[in-house]
N, C-alpha and C positions, 0 to 999 in steps of 0.2 A: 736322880735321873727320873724325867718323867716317864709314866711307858704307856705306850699304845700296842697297835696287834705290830706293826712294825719291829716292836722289841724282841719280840720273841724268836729267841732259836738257844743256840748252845753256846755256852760261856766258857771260854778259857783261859785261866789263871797262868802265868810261865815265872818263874824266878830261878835266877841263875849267878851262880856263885863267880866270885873273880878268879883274877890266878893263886895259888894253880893247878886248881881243881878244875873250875868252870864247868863243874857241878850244875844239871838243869833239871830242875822238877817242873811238872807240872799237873795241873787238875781240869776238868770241865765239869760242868753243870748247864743240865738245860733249863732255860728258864719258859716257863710258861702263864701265858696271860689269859685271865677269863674278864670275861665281860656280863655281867651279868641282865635279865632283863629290866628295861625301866616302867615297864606297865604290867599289870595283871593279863593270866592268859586270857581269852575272849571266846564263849561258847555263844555258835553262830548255827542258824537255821532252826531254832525251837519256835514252836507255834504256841497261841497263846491258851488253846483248848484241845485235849484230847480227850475220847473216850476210850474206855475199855474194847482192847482188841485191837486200836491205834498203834500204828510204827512211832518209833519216837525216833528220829534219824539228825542227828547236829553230829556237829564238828570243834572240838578246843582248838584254840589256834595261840600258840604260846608269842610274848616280845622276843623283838631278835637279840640272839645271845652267846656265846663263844664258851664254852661247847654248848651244841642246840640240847637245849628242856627235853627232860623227857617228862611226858606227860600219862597221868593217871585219871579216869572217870571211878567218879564216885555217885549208887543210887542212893538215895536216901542214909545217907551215910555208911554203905555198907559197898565195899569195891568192886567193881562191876568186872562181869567174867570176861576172859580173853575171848571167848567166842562172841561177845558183843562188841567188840573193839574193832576198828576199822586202823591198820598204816598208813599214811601215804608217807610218799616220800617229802622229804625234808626240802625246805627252800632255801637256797643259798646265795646271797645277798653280794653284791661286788661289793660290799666293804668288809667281809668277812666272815658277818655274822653269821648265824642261821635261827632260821625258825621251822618250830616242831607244829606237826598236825595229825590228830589222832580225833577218828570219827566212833560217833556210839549209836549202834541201831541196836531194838530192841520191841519187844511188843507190849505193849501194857498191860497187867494183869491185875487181878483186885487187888494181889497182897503187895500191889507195886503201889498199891495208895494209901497212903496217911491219913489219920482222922481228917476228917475233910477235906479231902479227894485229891489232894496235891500230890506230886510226886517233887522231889528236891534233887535237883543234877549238881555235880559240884566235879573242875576239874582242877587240878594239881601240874604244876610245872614247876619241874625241879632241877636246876643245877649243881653238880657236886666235882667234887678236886678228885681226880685219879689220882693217888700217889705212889699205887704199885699194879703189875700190869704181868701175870706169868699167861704162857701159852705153850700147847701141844700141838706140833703136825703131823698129819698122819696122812701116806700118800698109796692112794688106791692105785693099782694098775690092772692090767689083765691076767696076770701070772703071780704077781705078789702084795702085799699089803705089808708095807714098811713103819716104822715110825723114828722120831726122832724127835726128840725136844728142842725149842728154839724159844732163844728167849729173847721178845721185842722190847725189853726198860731193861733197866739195870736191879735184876731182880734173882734170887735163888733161885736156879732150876728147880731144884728139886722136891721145892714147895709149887711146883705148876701142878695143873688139871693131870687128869690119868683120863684118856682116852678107851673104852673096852666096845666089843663088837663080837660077835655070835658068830662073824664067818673069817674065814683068812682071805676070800678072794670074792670078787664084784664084777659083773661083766654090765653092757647095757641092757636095760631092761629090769633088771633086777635091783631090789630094794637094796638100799644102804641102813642098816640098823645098829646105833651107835649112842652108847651115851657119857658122856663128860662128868667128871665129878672132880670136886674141885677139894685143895687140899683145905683139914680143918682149921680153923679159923673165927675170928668174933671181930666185926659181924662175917657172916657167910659172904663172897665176893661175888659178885655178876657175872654170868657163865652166858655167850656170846660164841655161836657156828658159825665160821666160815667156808666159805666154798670156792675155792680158786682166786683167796682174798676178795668174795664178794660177800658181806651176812647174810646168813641166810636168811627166810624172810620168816615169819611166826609161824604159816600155817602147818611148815615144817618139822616144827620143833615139839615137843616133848617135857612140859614142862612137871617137876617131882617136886613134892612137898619137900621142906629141908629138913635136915639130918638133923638132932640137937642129938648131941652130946653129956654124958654126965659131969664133965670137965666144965661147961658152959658153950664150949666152943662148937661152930654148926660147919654142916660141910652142905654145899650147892649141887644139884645134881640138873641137868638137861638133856634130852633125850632127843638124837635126830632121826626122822626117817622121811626116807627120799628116793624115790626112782631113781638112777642111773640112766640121763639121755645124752643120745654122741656128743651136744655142744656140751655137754659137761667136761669132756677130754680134751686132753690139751696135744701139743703135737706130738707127744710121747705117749699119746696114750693115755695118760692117768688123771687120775682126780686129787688137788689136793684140800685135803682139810685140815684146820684149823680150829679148835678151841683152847677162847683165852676167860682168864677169870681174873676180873678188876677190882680192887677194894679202892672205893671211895669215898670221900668227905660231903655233907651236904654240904652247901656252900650259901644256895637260895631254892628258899621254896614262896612262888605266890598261887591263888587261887582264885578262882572264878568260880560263884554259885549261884542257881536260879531254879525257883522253885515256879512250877509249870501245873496253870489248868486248877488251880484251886475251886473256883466259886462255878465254874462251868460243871465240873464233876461232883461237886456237891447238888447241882442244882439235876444232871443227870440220874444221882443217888434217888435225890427225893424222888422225882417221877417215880423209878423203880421200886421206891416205897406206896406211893400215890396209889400206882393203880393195882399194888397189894389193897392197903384200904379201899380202894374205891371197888375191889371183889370184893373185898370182906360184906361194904355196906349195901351191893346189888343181892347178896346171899340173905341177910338182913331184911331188903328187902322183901324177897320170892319170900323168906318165912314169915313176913310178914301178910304180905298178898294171900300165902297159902292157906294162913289160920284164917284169915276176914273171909274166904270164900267157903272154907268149914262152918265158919260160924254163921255165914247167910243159910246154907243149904241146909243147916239144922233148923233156922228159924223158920223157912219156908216151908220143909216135914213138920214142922208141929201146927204153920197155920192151915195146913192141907188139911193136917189131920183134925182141926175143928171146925 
């Protein structure tokens, strides 16, 4: 069978025995199709000169792909911080696909240059296979804070995330402080807030170094905090939240790298070496000028003096 995104949904198997039992089993399976990108992701809006002090402000723009890339900036090989990272949201394509965009502003500093002045951007888009998928809800009201586990794949509860929180109750106005940790695990799974089944967005979140284990195994930890505003309630009142923690396969990783402003900032270096030297040789100079007018004024006092 050939398959495209059409193919995908849930599979089900039926066999059924004759008489005179007539006996009927059955199974399902869903089947899922990824598509992966056919180009390198594509970093757009880099100039080809900076100085020091300069915004470096571009954007990765991944191929479209089924589930959309998620995308990584790298500076000089070293992974660029979440507070330099820009979201937007995701394009979604009438044939199915999507593509991922993720922006990097940042200012330039000396230790952001390379032996000769370049700085090197590099981003990463990457595809991977979910193949297990546990979550926690947890439902805020005015009077209580409930929980309940719900599991959206065919997967053990009781290996899902553990939700924990500092208060029993929330009104608006007041902060939400909560953080998810996910059960242990190799590798640690991707820990994912939701809010009213909407995710929440990063500037939200809370992100913790992971757990390692002496066993080998790591456990995921992510932290939310959030005002409490009315359109966050729903018509009963409450807030629901959700965290879920995804273990998945890479499937495709491509990149895009561009090393930015080499010979311009080299040649910015020199000046600021330049006119080091060219103090040094006006200082050179004055002591030079200073001794030649010592050495007239003496010559003058001795022809004075005969």
């Amino acid at each position: 069978m050939k398959t495209d995104l059409d193919t995908e949904g849930i599979y089900r198997c039926e066999a059924s025995a004759e008489s005179p039992t007539f006996q009927t089993v059955e199974a399902e399976k869903p089947l899922k199709v990824y598509v992966i990108p056919q180009e390198d992701p594509e970093i757009v809006g880099s100039q080809s000169r900076y100085e020091v002090g300069d915004y470096v402000n571009v954007t990765c723009k991944s191929g479209p792909s089924k589930p959309a890339a998620v995308l990584k900036w790298y500076i000089n090989g070293k992974e660029a911080d979440r507070d330099q990272e820009i979201s937007y949201p995701t394009i979604n394509h009438a044939s199915g696909l999507q593509t991922s965009l993720l922006g990097l502003r940042f200012m330039v500093k000396p230790k952001d240059l390379f032996q000769g002045g370049a700085i090197t951007l590099k981003c990463t888009a990457t595809v991977s296979q979910t193949y297990s998928t546990w979550s926690e809800e947890l439902i805020v009201g005015e009077k209580f804070v409930g929980t309940a586990p719900m599991n959206t794949l065919t997967v053990i509860t009781k290996d899902g995330p553990q939700i924990t929180g500092s208060e029993s109750q929330y009104r608006v106005g007041e902060m939400l402080n909560f953080n998810c940790s996910s059960a242990k695990s190799r590798p640690a799974p991707t820990l994912h807030w939701y809010l009213n089944e909407e995710m929440v967005k990063d500037e939200f979140l809370i992100h913790y170094p992971t757990i390692q284990h002496e066993d080998g195994e790591e456990t995921s930890i992510l932290g939310l905090r959030l005002k409490v505003q009315q359109e966050h309630l729903d018509k009963n009142e409450e807030v629901r939240l959700k965290c879920t923690a995804t273990l998945s396969r890479v499937i495709n990783v491509r990149s895009d790298e561009r090393t930015v402003g080499g010979n311009h900032r080299n040649s910015g270096l020199q000046v600021a070496e330049n006119y080091g030297k060219v103090s040094e040789r006006n200082q050179s100079s004055s002591r030079s000028s200073a001794g030649l007018i010592v050495k007239v004024a003496v010559l003058f006092t001795i022809l004075a003096f005969l």
